[in-house]
C-alpha positions as CSV (number, residue, x, y, z in Angstrom):
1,X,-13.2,7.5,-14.4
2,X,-12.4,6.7,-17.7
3,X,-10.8,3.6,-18.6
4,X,-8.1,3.5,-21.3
5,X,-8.2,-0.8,-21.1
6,X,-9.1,-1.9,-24.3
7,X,-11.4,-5.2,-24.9
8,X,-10.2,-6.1,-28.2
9,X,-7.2,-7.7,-29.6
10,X,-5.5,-4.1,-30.2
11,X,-3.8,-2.3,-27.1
12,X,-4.2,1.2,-26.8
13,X,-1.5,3.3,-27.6
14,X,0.1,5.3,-24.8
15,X,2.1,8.9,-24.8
16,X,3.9,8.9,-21.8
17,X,4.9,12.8,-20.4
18,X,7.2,12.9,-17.4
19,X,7.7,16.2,-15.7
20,X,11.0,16.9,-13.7
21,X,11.1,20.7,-11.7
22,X,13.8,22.0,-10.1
23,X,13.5,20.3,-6.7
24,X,13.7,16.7,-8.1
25,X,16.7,14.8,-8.7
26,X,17.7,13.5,-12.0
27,X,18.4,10.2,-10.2
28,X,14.8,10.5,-8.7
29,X,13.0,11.4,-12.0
30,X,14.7,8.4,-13.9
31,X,13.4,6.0,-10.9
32,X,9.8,7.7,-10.9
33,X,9.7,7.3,-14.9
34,X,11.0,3.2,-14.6
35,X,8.3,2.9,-12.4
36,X,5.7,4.6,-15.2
37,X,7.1,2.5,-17.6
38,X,6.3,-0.7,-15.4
39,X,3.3,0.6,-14.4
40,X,2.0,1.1,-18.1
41,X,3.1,-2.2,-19.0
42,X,1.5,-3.9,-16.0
43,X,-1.3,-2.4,-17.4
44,X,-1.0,-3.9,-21.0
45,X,-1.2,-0.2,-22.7
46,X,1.6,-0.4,-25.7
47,X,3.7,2.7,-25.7
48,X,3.0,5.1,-28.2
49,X,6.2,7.7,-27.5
50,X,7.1,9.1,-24.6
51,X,8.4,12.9,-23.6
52,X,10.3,14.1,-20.0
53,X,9.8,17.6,-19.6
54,X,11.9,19.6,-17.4
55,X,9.5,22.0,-15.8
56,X,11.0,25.8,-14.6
57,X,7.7,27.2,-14.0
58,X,4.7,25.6,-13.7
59,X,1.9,27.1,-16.1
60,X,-1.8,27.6,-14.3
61,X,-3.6,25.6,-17.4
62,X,-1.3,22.7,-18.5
63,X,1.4,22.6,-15.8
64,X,4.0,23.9,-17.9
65,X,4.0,26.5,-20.8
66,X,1.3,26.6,-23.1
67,X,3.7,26.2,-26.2
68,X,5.5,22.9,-24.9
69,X,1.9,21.6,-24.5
70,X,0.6,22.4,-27.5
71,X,4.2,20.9,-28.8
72,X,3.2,17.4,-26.7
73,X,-0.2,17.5,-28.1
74,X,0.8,17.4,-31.8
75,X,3.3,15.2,-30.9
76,X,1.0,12.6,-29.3
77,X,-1.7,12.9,-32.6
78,X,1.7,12.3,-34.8
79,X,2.1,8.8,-33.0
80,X,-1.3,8.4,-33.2
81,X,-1.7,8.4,-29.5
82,X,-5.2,7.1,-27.8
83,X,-4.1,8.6,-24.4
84,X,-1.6,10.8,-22.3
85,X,-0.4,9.1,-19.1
86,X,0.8,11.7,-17.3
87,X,4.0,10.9,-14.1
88,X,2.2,13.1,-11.5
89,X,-0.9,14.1,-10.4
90,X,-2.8,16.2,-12.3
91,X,-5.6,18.3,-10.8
92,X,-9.4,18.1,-12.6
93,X,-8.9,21.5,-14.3
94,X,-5.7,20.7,-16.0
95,X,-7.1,17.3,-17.0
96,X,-10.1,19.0,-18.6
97,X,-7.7,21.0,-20.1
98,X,-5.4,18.8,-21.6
99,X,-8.6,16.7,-23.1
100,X,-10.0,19.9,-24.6
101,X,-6.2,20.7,-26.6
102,X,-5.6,17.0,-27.6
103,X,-9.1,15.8,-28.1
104,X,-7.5,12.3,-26.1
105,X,-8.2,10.9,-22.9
106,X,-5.7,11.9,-20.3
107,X,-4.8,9.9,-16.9
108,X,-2.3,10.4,-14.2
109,X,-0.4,8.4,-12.3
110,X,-2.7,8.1,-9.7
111,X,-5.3,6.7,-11.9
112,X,-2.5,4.6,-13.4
113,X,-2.4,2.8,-10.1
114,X,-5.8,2.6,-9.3
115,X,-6.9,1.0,-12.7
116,X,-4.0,-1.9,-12.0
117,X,-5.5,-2.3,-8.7
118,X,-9.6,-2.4,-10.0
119,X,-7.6,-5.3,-13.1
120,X,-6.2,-7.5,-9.9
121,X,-9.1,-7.5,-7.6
122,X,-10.2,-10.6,-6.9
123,X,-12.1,-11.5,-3.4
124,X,-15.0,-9.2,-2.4
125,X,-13.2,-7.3,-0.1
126,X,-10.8,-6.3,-2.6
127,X,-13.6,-5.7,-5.1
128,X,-15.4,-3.3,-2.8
129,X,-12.0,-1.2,-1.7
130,X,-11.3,-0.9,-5.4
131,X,-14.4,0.2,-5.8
132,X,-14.7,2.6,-3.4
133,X,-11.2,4.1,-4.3
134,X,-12.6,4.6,-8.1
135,X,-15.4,6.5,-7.2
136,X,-13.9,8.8,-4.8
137,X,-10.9,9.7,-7.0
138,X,-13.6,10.1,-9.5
139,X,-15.9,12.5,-7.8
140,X,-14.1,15.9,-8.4
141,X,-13.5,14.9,-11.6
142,X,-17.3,14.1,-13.1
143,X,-17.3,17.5,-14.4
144,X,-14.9,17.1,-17.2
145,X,-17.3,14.5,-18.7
146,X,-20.6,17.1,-18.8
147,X,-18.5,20.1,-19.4
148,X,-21.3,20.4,-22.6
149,X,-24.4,18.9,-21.0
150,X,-25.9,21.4,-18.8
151,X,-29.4,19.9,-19.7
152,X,-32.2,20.1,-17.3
153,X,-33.7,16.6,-15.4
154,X,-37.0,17.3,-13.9
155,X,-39.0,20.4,-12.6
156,X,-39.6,23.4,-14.8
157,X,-38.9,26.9,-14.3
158,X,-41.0,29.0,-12.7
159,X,-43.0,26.1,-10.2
160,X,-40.7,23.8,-8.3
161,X,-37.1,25.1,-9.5
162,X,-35.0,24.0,-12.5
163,X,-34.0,20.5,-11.1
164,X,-31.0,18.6,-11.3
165,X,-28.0,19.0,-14.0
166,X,-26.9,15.7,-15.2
167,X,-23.6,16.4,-13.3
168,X,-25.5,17.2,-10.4
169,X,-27.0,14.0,-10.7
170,X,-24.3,11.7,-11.0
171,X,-22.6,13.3,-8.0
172,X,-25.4,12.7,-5.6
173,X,-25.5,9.3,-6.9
174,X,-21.6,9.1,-6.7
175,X,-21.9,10.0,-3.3
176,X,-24.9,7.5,-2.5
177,X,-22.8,4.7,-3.8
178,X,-19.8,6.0,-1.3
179,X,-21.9,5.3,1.4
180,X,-22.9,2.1,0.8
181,X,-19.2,0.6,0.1
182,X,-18.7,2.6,3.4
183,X,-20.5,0.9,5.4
184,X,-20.0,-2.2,3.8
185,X,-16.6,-1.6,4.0
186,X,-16.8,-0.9,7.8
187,X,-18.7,-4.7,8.4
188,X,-15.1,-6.0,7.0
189,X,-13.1,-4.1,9.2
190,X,-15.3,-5.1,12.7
191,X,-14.8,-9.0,11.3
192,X,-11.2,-8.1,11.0
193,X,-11.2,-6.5,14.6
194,X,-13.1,-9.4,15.8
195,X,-10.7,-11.7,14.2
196,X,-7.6,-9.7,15.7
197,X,-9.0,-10.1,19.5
198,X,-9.6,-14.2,18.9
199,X,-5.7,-13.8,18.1
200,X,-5.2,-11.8,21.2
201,X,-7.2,-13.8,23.2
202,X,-5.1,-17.3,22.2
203,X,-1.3,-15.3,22.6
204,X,-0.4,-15.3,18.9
205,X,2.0,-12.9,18.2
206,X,1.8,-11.4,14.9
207,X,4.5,-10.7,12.0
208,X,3.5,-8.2,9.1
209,X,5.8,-8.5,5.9
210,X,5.5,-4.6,4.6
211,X,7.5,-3.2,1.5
212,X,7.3,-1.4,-1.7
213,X,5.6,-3.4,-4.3
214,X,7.3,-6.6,-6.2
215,X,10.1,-6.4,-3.2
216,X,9.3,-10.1,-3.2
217,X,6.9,-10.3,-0.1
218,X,4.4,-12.9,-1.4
219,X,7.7,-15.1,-2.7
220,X,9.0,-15.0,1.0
221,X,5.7,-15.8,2.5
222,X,5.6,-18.9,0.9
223,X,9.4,-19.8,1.3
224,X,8.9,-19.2,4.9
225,X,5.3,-20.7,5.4
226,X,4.3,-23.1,1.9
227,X,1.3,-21.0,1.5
228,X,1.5,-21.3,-2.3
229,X,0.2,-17.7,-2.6
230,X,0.5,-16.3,-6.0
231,X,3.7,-14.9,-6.8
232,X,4.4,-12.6,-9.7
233,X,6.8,-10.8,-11.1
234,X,4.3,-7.7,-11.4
235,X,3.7,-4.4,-9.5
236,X,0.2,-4.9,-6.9
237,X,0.4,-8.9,-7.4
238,X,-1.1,-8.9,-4.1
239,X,-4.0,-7.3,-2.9
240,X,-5.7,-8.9,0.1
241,X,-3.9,-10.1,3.1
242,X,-3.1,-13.3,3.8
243,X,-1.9,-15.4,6.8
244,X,-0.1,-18.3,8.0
245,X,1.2,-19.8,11.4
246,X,4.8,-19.6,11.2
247,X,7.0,-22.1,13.0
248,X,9.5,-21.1,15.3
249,X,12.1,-22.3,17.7
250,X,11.7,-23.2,21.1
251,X,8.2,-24.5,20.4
252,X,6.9,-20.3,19.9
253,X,5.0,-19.7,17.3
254,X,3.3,-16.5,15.6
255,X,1.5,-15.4,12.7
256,X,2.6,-14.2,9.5
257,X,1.0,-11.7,7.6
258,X,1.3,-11.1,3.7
259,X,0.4,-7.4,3.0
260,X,-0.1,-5.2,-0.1
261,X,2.8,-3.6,-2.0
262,X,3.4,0.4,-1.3
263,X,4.5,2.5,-4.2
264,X,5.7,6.2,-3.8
265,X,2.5,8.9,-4.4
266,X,0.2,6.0,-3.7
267,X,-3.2,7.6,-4.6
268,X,-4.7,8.7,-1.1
269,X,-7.7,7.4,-2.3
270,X,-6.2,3.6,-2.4
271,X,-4.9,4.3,1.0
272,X,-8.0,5.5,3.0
273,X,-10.7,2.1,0.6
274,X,-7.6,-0.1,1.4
275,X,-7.2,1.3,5.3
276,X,-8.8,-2.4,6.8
277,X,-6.4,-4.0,5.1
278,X,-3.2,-2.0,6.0
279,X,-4.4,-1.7,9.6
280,X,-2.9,-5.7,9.4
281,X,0.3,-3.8,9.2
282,X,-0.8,-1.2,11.8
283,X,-1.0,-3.7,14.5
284,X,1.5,-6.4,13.9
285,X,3.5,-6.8,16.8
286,X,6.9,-6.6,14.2
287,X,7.3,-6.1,11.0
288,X,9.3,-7.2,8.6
289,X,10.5,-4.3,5.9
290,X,10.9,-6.4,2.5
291,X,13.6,-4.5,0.2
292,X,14.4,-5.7,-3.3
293,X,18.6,-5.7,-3.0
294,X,19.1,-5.7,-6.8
295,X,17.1,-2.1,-6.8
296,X,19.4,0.6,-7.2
297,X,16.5,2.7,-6.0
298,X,15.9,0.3,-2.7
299,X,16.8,3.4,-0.2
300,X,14.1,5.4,-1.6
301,X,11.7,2.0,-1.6
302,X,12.8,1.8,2.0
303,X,11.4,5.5,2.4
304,X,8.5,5.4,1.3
305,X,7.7,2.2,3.2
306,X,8.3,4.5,6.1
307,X,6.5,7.5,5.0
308,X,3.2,5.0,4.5
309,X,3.4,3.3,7.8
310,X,4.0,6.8,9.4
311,X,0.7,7.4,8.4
312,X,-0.7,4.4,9.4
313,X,0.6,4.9,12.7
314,X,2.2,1.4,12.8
315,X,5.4,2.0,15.1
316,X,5.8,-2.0,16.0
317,X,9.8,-2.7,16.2
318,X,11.1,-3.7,12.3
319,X,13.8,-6.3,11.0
320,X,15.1,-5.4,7.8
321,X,15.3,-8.0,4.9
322,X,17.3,-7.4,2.1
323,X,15.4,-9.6,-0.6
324,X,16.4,-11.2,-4.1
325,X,20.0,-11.0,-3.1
326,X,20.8,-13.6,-5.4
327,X,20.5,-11.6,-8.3
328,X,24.0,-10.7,-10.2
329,X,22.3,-6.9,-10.1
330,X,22.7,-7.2,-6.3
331,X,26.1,-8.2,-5.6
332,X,27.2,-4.6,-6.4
333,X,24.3,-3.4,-3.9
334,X,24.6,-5.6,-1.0
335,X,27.4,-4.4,0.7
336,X,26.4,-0.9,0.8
337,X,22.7,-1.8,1.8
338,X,23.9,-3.9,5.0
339,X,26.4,-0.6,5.9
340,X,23.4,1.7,5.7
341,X,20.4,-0.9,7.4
342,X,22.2,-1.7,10.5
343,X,21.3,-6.0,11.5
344,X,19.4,-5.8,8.4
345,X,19.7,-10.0,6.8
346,X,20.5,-11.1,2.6
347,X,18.0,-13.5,2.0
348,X,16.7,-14.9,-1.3
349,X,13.0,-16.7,-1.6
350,X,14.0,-18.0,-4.7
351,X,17.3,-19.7,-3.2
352,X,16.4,-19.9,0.2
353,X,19.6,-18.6,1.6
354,X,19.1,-17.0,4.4
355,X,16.0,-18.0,5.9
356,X,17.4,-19.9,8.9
357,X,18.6,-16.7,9.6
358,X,15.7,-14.4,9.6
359,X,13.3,-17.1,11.1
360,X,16.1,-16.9,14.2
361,X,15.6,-13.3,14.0
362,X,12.2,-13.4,14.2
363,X,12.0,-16.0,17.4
364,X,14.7,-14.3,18.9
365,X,12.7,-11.0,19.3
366,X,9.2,-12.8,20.1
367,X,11.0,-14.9,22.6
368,X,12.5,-11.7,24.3
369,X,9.4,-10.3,24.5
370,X,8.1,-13.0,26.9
371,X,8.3,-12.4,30.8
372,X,6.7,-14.1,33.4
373,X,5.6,-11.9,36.4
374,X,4.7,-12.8,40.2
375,X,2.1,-10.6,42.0
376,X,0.8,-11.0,45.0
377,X,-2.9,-11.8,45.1
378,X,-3.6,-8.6,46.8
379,X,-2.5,-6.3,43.5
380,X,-5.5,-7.6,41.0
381,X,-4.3,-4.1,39.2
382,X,-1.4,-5.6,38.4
383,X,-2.6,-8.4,36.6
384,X,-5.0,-6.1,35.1
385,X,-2.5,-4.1,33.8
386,X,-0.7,-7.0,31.9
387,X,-4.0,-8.5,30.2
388,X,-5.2,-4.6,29.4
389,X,-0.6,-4.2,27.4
390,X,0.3,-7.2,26.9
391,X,-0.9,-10.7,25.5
392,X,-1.1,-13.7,28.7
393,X,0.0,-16.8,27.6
394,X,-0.4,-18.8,30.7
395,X,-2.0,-17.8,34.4
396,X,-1.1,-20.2,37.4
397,X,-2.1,-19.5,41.0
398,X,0.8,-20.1,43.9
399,X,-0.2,-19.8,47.7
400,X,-0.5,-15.6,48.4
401,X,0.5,-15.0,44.6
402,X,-0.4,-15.4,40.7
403,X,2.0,-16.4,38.4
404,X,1.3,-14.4,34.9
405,X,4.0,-15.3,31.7
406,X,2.7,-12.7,29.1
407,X,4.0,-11.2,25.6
408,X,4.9,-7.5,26.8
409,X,6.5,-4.2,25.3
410,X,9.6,-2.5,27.2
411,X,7.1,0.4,28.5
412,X,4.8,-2.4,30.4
413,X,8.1,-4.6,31.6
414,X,9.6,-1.5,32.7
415,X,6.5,-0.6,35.1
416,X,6.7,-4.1,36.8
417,X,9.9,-4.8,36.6
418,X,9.9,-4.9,40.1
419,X,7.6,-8.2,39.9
420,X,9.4,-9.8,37.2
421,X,10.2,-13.6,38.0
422,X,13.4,-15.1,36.5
């Protein structure tokens, strides 16, 4: 992959080229292009000049006609452009393409995204899924590096073959290196799993903040909890999970999860390195859906929130928090936002107003969730049955019965509802 961050004082310079079709709103190509503007920033690439293209027909070579690119790629060596960023996905052939017309480097947004992610690694685990995203969005596109080097590495023709191309080369070892992170990757995620069933095993519920990134998650973790996570104004400010025990009423308790930002086309790559850390999401027994409320774009955030955790399979039950709603920008939002999120709750992490609220929310649902059960000693399935759906907080034997009070979905109470003990 190349990498268009520069080491010395001087940025390099950026042509931005956004491409609209027919099937995508104006409303939606001015939200995508924001984002690529933010995303360029977060970056630190300064901003050459920048082009929307509306797109009728999409060209085989460039994406587009051949004259409009050859118009963008004198345009970009006018502004003295060091790169194209590109607001989609572009396949390997058209980036090859593109590279050979302009003589620059091109990148998409995907790459965009990936290169902010290897900038804000920071623990190991974050290190190695970064790593492991960069080489496999990499791999289809090594060839656009050799497309001139088809030299010879060992053997000689005519005894054991021609050997290995350079490409060739750098793909096996591409792949090699896959593997390792891999497996490395997999140690994480049975510590993680280990980790999870300790949790199980004590009763602690836990709560999952999700949202699209800068929604304000990591500021309401550390309203809610004084965890004193950093906190930025940035897109992918977080990257690794983090938790605390959150406090709640009635002596319950549960624990709160800080996860990483979604963003729509999130490279697939970044979802599959990044899947140990999602899977905090994944298995959260509710999640709380973080929407920045001064976002005139929050119901497509709130979308692709959806679409992500759709994938993940993570179908826990979900309060709705309408973040930052302290913000002049919001006050023209709010209204509509609670009309169309139905129980959703204002809050601001800044302010604090309304966090007694959502921390009631919160212990209202855990505290629904818990039932206590009396079967008689005879039914061991029963009690089976709870410790195999449901998380036992306490177990107390009673003559010809045993008393179970678990942490259980509607399907399991449902079952035994005959055995439930008020």
């Amino acid at each position: 992959m190349k990498k268009p961050i520069s080491t010395g004082e001087k940025p390099l310079r950026a042509f931005l080229i956004s491409t609209r079709d027919e099937k995508t709103s104006k409303f939606e190509a001015e939200s995508l292009f924001r984002e690529l503007l933010s995303l360029v920033s977060t970056l630190g690439l300064e901003i050459a000049g920048q082009e929307t293209v509306h797109v009728r027909e999409i060209g085989a070579r460039y994406g587009m006609g051949t004259g409009k690119a050859a118009e963008l790629a004198e345009k970009a060596r006018t502004l003295e452009a060091d790169c194209l960023v590109f607001n989609q996905e572009i396949s390997p052939s058209r980036q090859r393409n593109w590279e050979e017309l302009t003589g620059l480097s091109v990148i998409d947004r995907q790459e965009l995204i990936i290169q902010i992610f290897a900038g804000r690694a920071k623990t190991r685990e974050a290190e190695l899924q970064v790593s492991l995203a960069e080489l496999m969005f990499s791999l289809p596109r090594l060839q656009h590096k050799y497309i001139d080097l088809n030299r010879q590495r060992g053997g000689r023709y005519g005894t054991k073959g021609s050997g290995e191309t350079r490409l060739e080369t750098d793909r096996r070892m591409a792949e090699q290196r896959i593997h390792r992170l891999e497996e490395e990757l997999e140690q994480v995620r049975r510590q993680r799993e280990t980790q999870r069933k300790q949790r199980r095993r004590q009763g602690i519920p836990v709560c999952a903040l999700v949202g699209y990134t800068n929604a304000g998650k990591s500021s309401l973790f550390n309203a809610l909890t004084n965890a004193g996570v950093p906190a930025e104004d940035k897109l992918f400010a977080t990257l690794d999970s983090t938790s605390r025990r959150l406090q709640l009423s009635g002596g319950l308790s549960c624990l709160l999860v800080d996860t990483v930002g979604f963003i729509r086309l999130l490279p697939h790559a970044l979802v599959e390195a990044f899947r140990s850390t999602l899977e905090e999401a994944s298995l959260a027994d509710l999640l709380i859906n973080v929407l920045d409320a001064s976002d005139p774009g929050a119901s497509g955030c709130y979308e692709t929130t959806l679409s992500v955790l759709r994938d993940l399979k993570a179908g826990a039950p979900m309060i709705t928090v309408l973040n930052k709603a302290d913000r002049p920008e919001a006050a023209d939002l709010l209204e509509g936002l609670e009309k169309q999120y139905a129980g959703s709750i204002p809050v601001s992490a800044r302010t604090g107003e309304g966090l007694p609220e959502l921390l009631a929310g919160i212990g209202s649902f855990f505290a629904a969730s818990v039932c206590r059960f009396r079967f008689p000693q005879t039914r061991p399935d029963l009690a089976a049955l709870l410790y195999r759906s449901g998380t036992v907080l306490s177990e107390n034997y009673e003559g010809d019965f045993i008393e179970l009070e678990a942490r259980v979905d509607e399907k399991t109470a449902g079952k035994l509802k005959d055995y439930r003990a008020e």
